[in-house]
C-alpha positions in Angstrom: -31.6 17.5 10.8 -28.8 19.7 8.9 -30.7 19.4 5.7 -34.1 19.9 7.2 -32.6 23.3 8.4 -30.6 24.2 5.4 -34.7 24.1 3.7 -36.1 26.4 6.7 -33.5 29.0 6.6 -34.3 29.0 2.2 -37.8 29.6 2.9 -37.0 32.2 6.0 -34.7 34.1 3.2 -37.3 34.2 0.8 -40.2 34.8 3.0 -37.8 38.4 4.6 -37.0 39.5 0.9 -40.5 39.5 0.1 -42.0 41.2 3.1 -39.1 43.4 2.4 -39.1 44.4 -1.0 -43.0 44.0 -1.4 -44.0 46.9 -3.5 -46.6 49.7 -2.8 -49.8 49.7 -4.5 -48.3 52.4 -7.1 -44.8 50.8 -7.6 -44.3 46.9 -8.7 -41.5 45.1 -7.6 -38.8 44.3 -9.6 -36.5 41.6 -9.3 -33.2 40.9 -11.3 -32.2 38.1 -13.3 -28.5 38.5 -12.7 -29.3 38.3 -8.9 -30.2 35.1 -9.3 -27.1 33.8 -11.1 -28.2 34.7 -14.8 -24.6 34.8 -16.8 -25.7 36.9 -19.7 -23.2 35.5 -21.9 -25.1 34.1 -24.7 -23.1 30.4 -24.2 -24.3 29.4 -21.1 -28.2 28.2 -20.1 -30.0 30.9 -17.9 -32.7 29.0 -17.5 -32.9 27.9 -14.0 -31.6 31.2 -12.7 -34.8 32.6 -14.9 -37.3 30.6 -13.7 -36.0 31.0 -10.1 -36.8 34.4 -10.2 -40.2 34.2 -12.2 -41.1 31.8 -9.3 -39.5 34.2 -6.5 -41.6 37.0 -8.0 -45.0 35.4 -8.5 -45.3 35.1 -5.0 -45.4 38.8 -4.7 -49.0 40.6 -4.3 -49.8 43.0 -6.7 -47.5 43.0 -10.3 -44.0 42.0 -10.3 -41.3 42.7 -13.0 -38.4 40.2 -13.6 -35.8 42.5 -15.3 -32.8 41.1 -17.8 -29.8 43.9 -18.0 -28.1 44.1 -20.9 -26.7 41.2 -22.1 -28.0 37.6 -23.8 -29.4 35.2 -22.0 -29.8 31.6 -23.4 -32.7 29.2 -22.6 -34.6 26.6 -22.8 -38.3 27.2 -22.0 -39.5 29.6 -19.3 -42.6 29.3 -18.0 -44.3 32.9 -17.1 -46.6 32.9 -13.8 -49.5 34.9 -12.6 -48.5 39.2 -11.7 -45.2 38.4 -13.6 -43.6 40.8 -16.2 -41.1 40.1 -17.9 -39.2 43.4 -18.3 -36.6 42.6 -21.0 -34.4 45.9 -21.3 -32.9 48.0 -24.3 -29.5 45.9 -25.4 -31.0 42.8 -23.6 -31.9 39.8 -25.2 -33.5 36.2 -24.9 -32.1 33.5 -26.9 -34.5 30.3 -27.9 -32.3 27.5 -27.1 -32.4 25.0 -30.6 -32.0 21.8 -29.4 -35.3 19.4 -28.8 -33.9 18.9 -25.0 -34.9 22.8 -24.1 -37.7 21.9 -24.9 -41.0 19.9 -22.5 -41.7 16.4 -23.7 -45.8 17.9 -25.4 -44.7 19.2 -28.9 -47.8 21.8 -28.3 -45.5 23.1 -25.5 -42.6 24.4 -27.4 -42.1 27.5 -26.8 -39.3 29.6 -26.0 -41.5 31.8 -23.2 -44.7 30.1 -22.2 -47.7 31.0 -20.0 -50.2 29.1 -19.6 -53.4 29.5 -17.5 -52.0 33.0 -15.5 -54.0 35.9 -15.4 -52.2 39.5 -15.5 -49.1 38.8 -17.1 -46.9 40.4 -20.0 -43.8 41.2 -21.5 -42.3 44.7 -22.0 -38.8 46.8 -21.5 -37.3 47.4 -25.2 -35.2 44.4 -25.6 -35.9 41.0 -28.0 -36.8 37.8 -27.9 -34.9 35.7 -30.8 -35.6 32.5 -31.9 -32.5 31.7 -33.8 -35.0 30.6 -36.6 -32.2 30.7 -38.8 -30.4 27.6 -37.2 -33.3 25.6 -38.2 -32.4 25.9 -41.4 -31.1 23.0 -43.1 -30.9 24.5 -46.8 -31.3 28.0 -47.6 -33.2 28.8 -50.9 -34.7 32.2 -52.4 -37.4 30.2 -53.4 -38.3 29.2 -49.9 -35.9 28.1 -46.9 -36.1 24.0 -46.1 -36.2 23.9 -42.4 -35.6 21.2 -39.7 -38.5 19.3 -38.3 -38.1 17.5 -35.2 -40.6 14.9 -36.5 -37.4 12.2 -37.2 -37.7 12.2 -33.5 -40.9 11.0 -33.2 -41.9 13.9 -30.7 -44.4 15.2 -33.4 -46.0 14.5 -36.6 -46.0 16.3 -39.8 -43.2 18.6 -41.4 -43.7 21.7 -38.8 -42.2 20.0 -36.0 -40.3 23.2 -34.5 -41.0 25.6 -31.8 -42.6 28.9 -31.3 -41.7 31.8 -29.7 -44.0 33.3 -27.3 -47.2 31.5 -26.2 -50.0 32.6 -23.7 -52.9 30.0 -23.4 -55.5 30.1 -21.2 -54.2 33.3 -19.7 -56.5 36.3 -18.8 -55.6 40.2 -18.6 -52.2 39.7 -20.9 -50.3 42.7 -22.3 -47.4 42.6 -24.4 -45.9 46.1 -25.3 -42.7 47.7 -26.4 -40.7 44.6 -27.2 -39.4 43.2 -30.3 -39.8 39.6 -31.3 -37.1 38.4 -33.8 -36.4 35.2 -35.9 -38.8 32.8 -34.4 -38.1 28.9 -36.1 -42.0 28.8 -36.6 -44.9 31.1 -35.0 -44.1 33.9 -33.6 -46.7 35.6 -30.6 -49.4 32.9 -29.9 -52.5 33.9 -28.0 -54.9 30.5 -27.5 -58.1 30.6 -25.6 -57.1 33.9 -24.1 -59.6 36.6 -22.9 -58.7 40.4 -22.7 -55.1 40.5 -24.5 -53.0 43.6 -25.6 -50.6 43.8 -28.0 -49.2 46.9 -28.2 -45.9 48.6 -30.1 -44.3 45.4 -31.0 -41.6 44.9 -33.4 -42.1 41.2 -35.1 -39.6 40.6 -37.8 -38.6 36.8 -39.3 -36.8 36.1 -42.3 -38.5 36.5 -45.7 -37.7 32.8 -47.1 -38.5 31.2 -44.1 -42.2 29.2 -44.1 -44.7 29.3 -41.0 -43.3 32.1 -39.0 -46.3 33.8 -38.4 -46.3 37.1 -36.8 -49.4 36.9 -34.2 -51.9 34.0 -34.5 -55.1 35.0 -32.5 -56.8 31.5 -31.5 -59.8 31.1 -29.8 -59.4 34.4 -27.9 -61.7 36.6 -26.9 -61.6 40.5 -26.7 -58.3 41.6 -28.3 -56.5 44.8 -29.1 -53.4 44.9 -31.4 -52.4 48.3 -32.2 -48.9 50.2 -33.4 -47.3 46.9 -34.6 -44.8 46.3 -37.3 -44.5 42.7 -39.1 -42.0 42.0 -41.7 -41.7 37.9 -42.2 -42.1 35.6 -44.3 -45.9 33.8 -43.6 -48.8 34.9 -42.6 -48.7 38.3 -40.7 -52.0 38.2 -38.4 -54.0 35.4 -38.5 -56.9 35.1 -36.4 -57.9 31.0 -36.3 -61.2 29.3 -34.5 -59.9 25.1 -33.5 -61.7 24.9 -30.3 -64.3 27.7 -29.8 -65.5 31.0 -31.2 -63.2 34.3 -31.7 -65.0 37.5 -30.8 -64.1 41.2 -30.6 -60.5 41.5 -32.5 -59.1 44.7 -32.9 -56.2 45.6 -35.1 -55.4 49.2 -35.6 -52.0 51.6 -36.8 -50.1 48.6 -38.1 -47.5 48.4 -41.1 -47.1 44.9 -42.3 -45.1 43.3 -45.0 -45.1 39.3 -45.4 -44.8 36.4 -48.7 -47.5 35.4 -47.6 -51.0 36.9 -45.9 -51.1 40.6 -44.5 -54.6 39.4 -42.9 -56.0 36.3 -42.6 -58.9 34.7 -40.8 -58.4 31.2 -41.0 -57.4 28.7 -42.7 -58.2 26.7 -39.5 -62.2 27.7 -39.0 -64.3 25.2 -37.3 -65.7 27.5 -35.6 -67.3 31.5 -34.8 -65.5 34.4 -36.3 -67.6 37.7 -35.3 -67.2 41.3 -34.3 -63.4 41.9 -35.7 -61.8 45.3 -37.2 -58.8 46.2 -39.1 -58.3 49.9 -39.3 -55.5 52.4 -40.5 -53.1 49.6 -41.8 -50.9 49.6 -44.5 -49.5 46.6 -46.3 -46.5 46.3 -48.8 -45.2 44.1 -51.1 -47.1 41.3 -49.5 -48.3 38.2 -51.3 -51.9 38.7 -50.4 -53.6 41.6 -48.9 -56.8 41.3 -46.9 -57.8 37.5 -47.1 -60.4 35.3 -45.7 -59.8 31.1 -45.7 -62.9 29.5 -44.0 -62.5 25.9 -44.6 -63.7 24.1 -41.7 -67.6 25.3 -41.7 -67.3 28.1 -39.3 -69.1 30.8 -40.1 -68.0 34.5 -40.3 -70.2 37.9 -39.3 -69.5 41.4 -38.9 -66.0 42.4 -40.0 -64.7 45.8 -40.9 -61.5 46.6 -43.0 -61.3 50.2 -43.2 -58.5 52.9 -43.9 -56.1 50.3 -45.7 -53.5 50.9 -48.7 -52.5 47.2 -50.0 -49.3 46.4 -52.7 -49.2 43.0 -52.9 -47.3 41.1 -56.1 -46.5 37.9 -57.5 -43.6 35.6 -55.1 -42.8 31.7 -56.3 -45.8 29.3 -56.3 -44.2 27.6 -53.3 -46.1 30.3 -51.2 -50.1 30.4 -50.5 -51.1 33.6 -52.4 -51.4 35.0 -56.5 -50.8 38.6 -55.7 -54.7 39.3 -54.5 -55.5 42.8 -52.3 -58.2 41.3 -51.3 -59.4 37.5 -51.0 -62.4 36.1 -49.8 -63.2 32.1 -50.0 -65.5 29.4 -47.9 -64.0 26.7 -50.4 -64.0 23.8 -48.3 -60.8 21.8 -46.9 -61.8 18.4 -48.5 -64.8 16.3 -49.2 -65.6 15.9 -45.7 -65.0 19.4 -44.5 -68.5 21.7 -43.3 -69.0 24.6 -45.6 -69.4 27.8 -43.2 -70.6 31.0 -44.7 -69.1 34.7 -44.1 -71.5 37.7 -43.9 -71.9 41.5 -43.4 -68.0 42.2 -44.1 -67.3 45.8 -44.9 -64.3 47.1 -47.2 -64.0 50.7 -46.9 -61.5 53.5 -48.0 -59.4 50.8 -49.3 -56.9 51.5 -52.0 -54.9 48.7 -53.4 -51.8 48.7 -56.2 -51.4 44.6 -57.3 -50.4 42.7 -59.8 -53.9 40.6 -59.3 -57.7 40.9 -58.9 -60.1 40.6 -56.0 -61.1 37.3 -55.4 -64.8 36.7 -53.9 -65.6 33.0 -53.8 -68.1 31.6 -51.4 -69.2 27.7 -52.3 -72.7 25.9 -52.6 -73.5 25.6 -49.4 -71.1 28.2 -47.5 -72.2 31.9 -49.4 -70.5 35.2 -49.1 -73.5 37.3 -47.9 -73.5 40.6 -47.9 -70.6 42.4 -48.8 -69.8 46.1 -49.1 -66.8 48.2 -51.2 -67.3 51.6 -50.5 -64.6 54.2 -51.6 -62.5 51.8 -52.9 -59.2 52.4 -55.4 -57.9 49.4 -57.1 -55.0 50.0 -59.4 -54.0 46.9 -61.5 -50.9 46.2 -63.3 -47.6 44.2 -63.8 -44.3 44.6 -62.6 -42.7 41.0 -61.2 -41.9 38.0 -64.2 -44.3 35.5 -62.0 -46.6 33.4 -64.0 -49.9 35.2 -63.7 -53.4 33.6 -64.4 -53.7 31.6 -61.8 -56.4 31.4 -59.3 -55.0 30.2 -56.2 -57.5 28.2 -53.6 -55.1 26.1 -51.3 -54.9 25.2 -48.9 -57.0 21.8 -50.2 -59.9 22.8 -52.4 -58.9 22.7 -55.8 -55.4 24.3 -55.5 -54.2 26.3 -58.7 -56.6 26.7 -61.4 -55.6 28.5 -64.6 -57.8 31.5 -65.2 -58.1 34.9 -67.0 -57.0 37.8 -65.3 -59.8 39.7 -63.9 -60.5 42.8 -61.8 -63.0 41.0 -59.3 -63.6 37.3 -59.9 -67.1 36.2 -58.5 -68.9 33.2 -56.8 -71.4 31.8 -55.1 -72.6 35.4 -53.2 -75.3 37.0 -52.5 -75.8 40.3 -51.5 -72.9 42.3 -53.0 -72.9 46.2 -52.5 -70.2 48.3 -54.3 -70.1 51.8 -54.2 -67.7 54.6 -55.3 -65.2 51.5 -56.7 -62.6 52.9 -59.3 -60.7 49.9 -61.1 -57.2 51.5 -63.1 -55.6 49.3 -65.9 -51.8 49.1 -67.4 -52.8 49.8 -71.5 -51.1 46.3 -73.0 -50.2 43.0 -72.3 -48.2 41.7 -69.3 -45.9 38.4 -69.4 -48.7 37.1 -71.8 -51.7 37.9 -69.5 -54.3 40.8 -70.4 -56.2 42.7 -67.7 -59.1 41.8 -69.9 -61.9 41.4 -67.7 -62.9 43.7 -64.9 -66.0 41.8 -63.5 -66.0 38.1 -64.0 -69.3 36.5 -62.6 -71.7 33.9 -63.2 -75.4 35.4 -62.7 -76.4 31.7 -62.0 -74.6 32.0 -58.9 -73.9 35.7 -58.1 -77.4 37.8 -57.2 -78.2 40.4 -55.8 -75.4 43.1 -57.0 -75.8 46.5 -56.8 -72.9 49.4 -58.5 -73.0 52.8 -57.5 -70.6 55.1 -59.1 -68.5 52.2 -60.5 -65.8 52.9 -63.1 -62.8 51.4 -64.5 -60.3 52.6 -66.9 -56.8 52.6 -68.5 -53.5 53.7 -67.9 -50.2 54.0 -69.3 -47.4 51.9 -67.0 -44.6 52.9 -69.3 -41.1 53.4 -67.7 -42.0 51.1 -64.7 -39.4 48.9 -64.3 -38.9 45.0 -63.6 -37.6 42.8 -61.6 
């Protein structure tokens, strides 16, 4: 009987606090995390005291913020719900707990902040999110970090066995904006089978030796806008993938990126539709590879538009994916019994590029590069890192490295290339034992269909540039 009431006067509590504190159409309501027992100490697990409030707030009408103070707040993983913000505030932050525990039992469920099937949720308020990435490191190396995976455990397979950061999957009408995500052990924001997503002035940073920390991985989404975002880690920056459906309508706009590994990259998972996506006003530095496409799993590719982009991308260790290219295109199948897709109508425009590499367009037998267009674009070649050069680099799978000549656009298996108002610059003498020697290297048995409109290429003088 005691108990029995004990449970009706909870529900009584929390049925008066929302009918009193329900917000008016114009003004959310806004619930604190401290006021549900949140320590903010950075020792102790928040997590209950978290959720509680998350779970207090979704049953608000209308959109409801759950606001962290000042302060750092540990935690295993917190599940968002539907009309739930998390409003994370200037000089507060979320710490990813690091043991397997904080984690649920499905290894595709490790996240630090998860939502999953909710419609009209997000994140804001100035603070961060941190992954403690770096306390999965078991050995640090400049090369490239060795990190822990979980799989000793048996909880997953492979070598990758660590969790994300943020994850919405299945979720509709999701905004993140004005946050910064930090450190993440592996990738960072992760939008799956999502449908109207914003990601707007977001701060993503995770350490430069560190492998598979992604910045944003796009998958199987539909109608998405990223926009004002910085990315400085060390794998792949923005990487739309296709595992379980088609990707449509991705836009990226205003970003700065910096990465060992890809700036851009559509793939390498691809087994299926990649159409409608554009990259505009973006600027990439110091990057391992600039603008690249990997479509190994037979999806096909159509309608993309880089425009308004300056690329400097340079040599790193072999270890990463990458051989300095501004620019790399590829439908080089996985393995033997991979699908070959095909990537069409793909626009490069106002593009200027300063590398220590070529372009690299290679579509395969059965998966051609179809239609392409370079218009206004600058590409200024020469050497400045101690990297081996000469290597064409196709992994993941494929044929991996393959020695080759330098060149200033390698060519295969397309038809249909347009290139217009294309200026190629040369350093004047050899580099580490590799001469620009080559600016167009092409087979016409398979490349057809070229046409060069105001194309020219020439030399300069990189004397006084420095080393490193």
């Amino acid at each position: 009987m005691a108990a029995s009431l004990r449970q009706a006067t909870t529900l009584l509590v929390h049925f008066l606090i929302i009918s009193l504190l329900q917000p008016t159409p114009s003004t959310p309501a806004s619930l604190s995390v401290r006021d549900y027992g949140a320590a903010g100490d950075g020792c102790h697990y928040d997590t209950a005291a978290i959720q509680s409030a998350i779970d207090v707030c979704s049953a608000y009408s209308g959109r409801c913020l759950v606001t962290f103070p000042p302060g750092k707040y540990l935690t295993a993983t917190i599940r968002l719900r539907s009309g739930v913000v998390l409003d994370i505030q200037e000089g507060a932050k979320i710490l990813g707990g690091t043991r397997i525990r904080d984690y649920p039992r499905r290894s595709d469920r490790w996240y630090v902040v998860l939502a999953e099937g909710a419609s009209d949720v997000g994140i804001t308020g100035g603070g961060t999110i941190d992954g403690q990435g770096l306390e999965f490191v078991e050995s640090f190396d400049e090369r490239k970090n060795v990190m822990v995976s979980w799989n000793r455990t048996g909880a997953c397979s492979g070598d990758e066995c660590r969790p994300r950061l943020v994850g919405f999957i299945g979720c509709r009408n999701v905004r993140i904006w004005n946050i910064s995500l930090t450190e993440p052990a592996y990738w960072c924001l992760h939008i799956v089978r999502c449908q109207n997503t914003t990601v707007r002035d977001v701060s993503i940073y995770g350490d430069f030796n560190t492998p598979n920390n992604d910045g944003i991985d796009i998958e199987d989404s539909n109608n998405t806008i990223i926009e004002r975002c910085r990315i400085n880690t060390g794998d792949d920056a923005i990487c739309p993938k296709t595992y379980t459906g088609p990707l449509y309508n991705l836009t990226v706009t205003d970003c700065w990126i910096r990465t060992k590994s890809s700036a851009i990259k559509l793939g390498s998972a691809s087994l299926f539709d990649f159409k409608g996506l554009v990259f505009d006003n973006i600027t990439i530095v110091d990057s391992h590879r600039g603008l690249g496409f990997q479509i190994r799993d037979g999806g096909n590719v159509d309608d993309v538009t880089f425009s308004n982009i300056n690329i400097s991308t340079r040599y790193y260790d072999p270890s990463w994916w990458g051989r300095a290219e501004p620019i790399y295109v590829t439908t080089c199948p996985r393995n033997t019994s991979s699908r070959e897709g095909s990537i069409s109508n793909v626009r490069f425009i106002n593009i200027s590029a300063e590398s220590e590499n070529g372009v690299f367009l290679s579509g395969s037998e059965h998966g051609m590069l179809r239609n392409l267009r370079f218009s206004n674009v600058d590409l200024t070649y020469k050497r400045w890192t101690k990297y081996e050069g000469g290597l064409v680099d196709y992994r993941p799978g494929c044929r991996g490295l393959v020695k080759h000549s330098i060149a200033g656009m390698i060519m295969e298996n397309i038809r249909g290339l347009q290139i217009e108002n294309v200026n190629m610059r040369w350093a004047d003498e050899m580099s580490w034992g590799w001469e620009w020697d080559n600016p167009l290297d092409f087979r016409p048995s398979t490349v057809n269909d070229i046409s060069f409109f105001n194309f020219h290429s020439d030399l300069y003088s990189q004397r006084g540039r420095s080393t490193y």
